[in-house]
C-alpha beads as a LAMMPS data file, in Angstrom:
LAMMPS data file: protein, C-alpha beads

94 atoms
93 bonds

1 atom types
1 bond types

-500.0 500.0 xlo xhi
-500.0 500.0 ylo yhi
-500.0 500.0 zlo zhi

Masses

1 110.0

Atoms # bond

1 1 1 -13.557 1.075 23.649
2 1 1 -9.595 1.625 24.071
3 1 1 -8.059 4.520 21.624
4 1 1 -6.690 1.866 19.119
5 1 1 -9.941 1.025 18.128
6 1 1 -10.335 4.486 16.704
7 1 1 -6.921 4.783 15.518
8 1 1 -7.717 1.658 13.146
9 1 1 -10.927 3.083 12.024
10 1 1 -9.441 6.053 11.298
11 1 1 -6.425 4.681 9.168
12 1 1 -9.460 2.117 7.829
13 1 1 -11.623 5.151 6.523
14 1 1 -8.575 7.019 5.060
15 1 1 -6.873 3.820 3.549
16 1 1 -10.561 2.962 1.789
17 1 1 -12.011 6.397 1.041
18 1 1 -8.439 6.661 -0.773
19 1 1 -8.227 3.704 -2.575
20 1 1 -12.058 4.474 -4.039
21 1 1 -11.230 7.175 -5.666
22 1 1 -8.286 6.102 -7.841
23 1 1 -9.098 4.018 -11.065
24 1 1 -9.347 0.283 -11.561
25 1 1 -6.304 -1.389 -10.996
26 1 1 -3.652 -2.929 -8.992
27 1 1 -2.901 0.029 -6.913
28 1 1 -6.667 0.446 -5.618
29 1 1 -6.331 -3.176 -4.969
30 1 1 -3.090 -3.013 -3.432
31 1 1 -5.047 0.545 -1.250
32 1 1 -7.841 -1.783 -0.171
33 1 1 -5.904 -4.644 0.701
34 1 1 -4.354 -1.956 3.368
35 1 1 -7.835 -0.422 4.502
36 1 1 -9.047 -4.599 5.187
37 1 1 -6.137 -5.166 7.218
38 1 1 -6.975 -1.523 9.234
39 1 1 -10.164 -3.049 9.452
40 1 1 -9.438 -6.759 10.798
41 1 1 -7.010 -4.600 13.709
42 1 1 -10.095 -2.686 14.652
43 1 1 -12.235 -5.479 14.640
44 1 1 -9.413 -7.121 16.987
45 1 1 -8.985 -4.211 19.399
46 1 1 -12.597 -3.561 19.698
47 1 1 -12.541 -7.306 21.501
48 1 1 -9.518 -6.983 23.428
49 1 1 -6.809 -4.615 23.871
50 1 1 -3.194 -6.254 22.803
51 1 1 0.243 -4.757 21.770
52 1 1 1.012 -7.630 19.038
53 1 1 -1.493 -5.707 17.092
54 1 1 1.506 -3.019 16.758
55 1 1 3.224 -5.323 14.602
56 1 1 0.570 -5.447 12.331
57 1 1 -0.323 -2.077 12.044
58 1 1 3.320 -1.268 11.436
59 1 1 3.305 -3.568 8.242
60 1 1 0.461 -1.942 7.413
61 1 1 1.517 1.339 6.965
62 1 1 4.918 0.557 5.321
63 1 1 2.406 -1.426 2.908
64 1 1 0.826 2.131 2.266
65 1 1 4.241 4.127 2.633
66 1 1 5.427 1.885 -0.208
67 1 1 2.541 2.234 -2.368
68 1 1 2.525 6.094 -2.126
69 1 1 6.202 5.922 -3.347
70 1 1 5.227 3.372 -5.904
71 1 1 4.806 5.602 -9.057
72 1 1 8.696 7.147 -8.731
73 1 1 9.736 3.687 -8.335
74 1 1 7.726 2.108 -11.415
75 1 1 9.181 6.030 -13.535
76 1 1 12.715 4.993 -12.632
77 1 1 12.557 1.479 -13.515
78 1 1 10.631 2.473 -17.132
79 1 1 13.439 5.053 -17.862
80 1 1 15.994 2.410 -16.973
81 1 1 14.136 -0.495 -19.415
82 1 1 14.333 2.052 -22.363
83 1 1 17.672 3.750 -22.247
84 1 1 19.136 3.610 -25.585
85 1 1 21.640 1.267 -24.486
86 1 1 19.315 -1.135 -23.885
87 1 1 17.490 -0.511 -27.244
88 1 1 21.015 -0.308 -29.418
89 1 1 21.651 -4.029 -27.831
90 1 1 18.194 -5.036 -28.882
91 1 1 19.099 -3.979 -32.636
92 1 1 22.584 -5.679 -32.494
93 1 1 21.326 -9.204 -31.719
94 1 1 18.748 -9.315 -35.001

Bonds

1 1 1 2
2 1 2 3
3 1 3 4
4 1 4 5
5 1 5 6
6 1 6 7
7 1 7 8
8 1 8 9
9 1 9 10
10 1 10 11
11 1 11 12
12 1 12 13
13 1 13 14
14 1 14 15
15 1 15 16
16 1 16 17
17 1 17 18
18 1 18 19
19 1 19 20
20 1 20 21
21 1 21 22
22 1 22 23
23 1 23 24
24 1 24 25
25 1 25 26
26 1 26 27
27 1 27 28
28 1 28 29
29 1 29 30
30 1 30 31
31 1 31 32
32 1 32 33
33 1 33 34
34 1 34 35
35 1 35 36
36 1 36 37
37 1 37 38
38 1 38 39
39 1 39 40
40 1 40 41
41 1 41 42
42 1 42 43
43 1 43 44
44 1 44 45
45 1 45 46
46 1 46 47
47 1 47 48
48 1 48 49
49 1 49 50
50 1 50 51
51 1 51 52
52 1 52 53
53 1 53 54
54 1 54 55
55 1 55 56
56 1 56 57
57 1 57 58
58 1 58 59
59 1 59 60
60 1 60 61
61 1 61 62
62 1 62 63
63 1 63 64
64 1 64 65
65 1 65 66
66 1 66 67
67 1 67 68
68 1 68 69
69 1 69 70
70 1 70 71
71 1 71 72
72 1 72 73
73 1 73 74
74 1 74 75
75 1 75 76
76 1 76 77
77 1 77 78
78 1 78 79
79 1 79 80
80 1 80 81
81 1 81 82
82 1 82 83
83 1 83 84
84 1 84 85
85 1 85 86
86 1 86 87
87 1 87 88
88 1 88 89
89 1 89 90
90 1 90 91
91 1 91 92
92 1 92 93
93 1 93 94
Protein backbone atom coordinates (compact mmCIF):
# COMPACT_ATOMS: atom_id res chain seq x y z
CA UNK A 1 0.00 0.00 0.00
CA UNK A 2 1.79 3.46 -0.99
CA UNK A 3 1.20 6.46 1.73
CA UNK A 4 -1.56 8.10 -0.49
CA UNK A 5 -3.74 5.44 0.14
CA UNK A 6 -3.83 6.44 3.76
CA UNK A 7 -3.70 10.01 3.16
CA UNK A 8 -7.19 9.57 1.24
CA UNK A 9 -8.63 7.50 3.92
CA UNK A 10 -7.70 9.78 6.27
CA UNK A 11 -9.15 13.01 4.55
CA UNK A 12 -12.21 10.29 3.64
CA UNK A 13 -12.89 9.58 7.46
CA UNK A 14 -12.54 13.29 8.47
CA UNK A 15 -14.53 14.70 5.39
CA UNK A 16 -17.53 11.95 6.35
CA UNK A 17 -17.35 11.74 10.14
CA UNK A 18 -17.74 15.70 9.62
CA UNK A 19 -20.36 15.96 7.35
CA UNK A 20 -22.53 13.33 9.75
CA UNK A 21 -22.70 15.33 12.32
CA UNK A 22 -24.10 18.58 10.90
CA UNK A 23 -27.94 18.71 10.14
CA UNK A 24 -29.84 17.85 6.99
CA UNK A 25 -29.03 19.94 4.28
CA UNK A 26 -27.03 21.14 1.45
CA UNK A 27 -23.88 21.62 3.32
CA UNK A 28 -23.75 17.85 4.66
CA UNK A 29 -24.42 17.07 1.11
CA UNK A 30 -22.02 19.36 -0.26
CA UNK A 31 -19.39 17.53 3.05
CA UNK A 32 -20.17 14.10 1.64
CA UNK A 33 -19.87 14.82 -1.83
CA UNK A 34 -16.06 15.71 -0.64
CA UNK A 35 -15.57 12.51 1.65
CA UNK A 36 -16.89 10.23 -1.87
CA UNK A 37 -14.43 11.85 -3.92
CA UNK A 38 -11.57 11.11 -0.87
CA UNK A 39 -12.92 7.85 -1.20
CA UNK A 40 -12.90 7.12 -5.14
CA UNK A 41 -8.80 8.57 -4.80
CA UNK A 42 -8.21 5.88 -2.25
CA UNK A 43 -9.92 3.37 -4.02
CA UNK A 44 -7.60 4.55 -7.09
CA UNK A 45 -4.28 4.60 -5.24
CA UNK A 46 -4.89 1.42 -3.48
CA UNK A 47 -4.68 -0.10 -7.35
CA UNK A 48 -1.94 1.87 -8.60
CA UNK A 49 0.16 4.62 -7.52
CA UNK A 50 -0.27 7.89 -9.98
CA UNK A 51 0.44 11.69 -9.55
CA UNK A 52 -2.79 12.84 -11.69
CA UNK A 53 -4.55 11.84 -8.59
CA UNK A 54 -2.92 15.23 -7.12
CA UNK A 55 -5.14 17.11 -9.23
CA UNK A 56 -7.99 15.66 -7.83
CA UNK A 57 -7.26 15.73 -4.41
CA UNK A 58 -6.37 19.39 -4.78
CA UNK A 59 -10.03 20.16 -6.02
CA UNK A 60 -11.03 18.34 -3.35
CA UNK A 61 -9.88 20.19 -0.64
CA UNK A 62 -10.56 23.70 -2.10
CA UNK A 63 -14.18 22.01 -2.39
CA UNK A 64 -13.91 21.66 1.53
CA UNK A 65 -11.80 24.99 2.05
CA UNK A 66 -14.76 26.69 0.36
CA UNK A 67 -17.41 25.09 2.24
CA UNK A 68 -15.77 25.84 5.66
CA UNK A 69 -15.77 29.55 4.55
CA UNK A 70 -19.25 29.16 3.25
CA UNK A 71 -21.32 30.56 6.23
CA UNK A 72 -19.26 34.22 6.19
CA UNK A 73 -19.88 34.21 2.61
CA UNK A 74 -23.78 33.33 2.68
CA UNK A 75 -23.73 36.35 6.26
CA UNK A 76 -22.24 38.89 3.87
CA UNK A 77 -24.37 38.32 0.99
CA UNK A 78 -27.76 38.31 3.49
CA UNK A 79 -26.58 41.67 5.03
CA UNK A 80 -25.99 42.98 1.54
CA UNK A 81 -29.78 41.68 0.20
CA UNK A 82 -31.36 43.62 3.19
CA UNK A 83 -29.60 46.91 3.53
CA UNK A 84 -32.13 49.53 3.77
CA UNK A 85 -31.26 50.78 0.50
CA UNK A 86 -32.34 47.94 -1.01
CA UNK A 87 -35.62 47.82 1.06
CA UNK A 88 -36.36 51.87 0.59
CA UNK A 89 -36.16 50.96 -3.40
CA UNK A 90 -38.51 48.10 -2.84
CA UNK A 91 -41.13 50.66 -1.22
CA UNK A 92 -40.57 53.31 -4.00
CA UNK A 93 -41.58 51.10 -6.94
CA UNK A 94 -45.29 50.12 -5.29
Amino acid sequence: MSDAFDYFRAYAVRALSKARSMPQGKMKHLHLVAGRIYNLLKNEAAYAPNVQHLEDFRAAQKLERSLDREPDVAATARHLATSPRSQDMGREAH
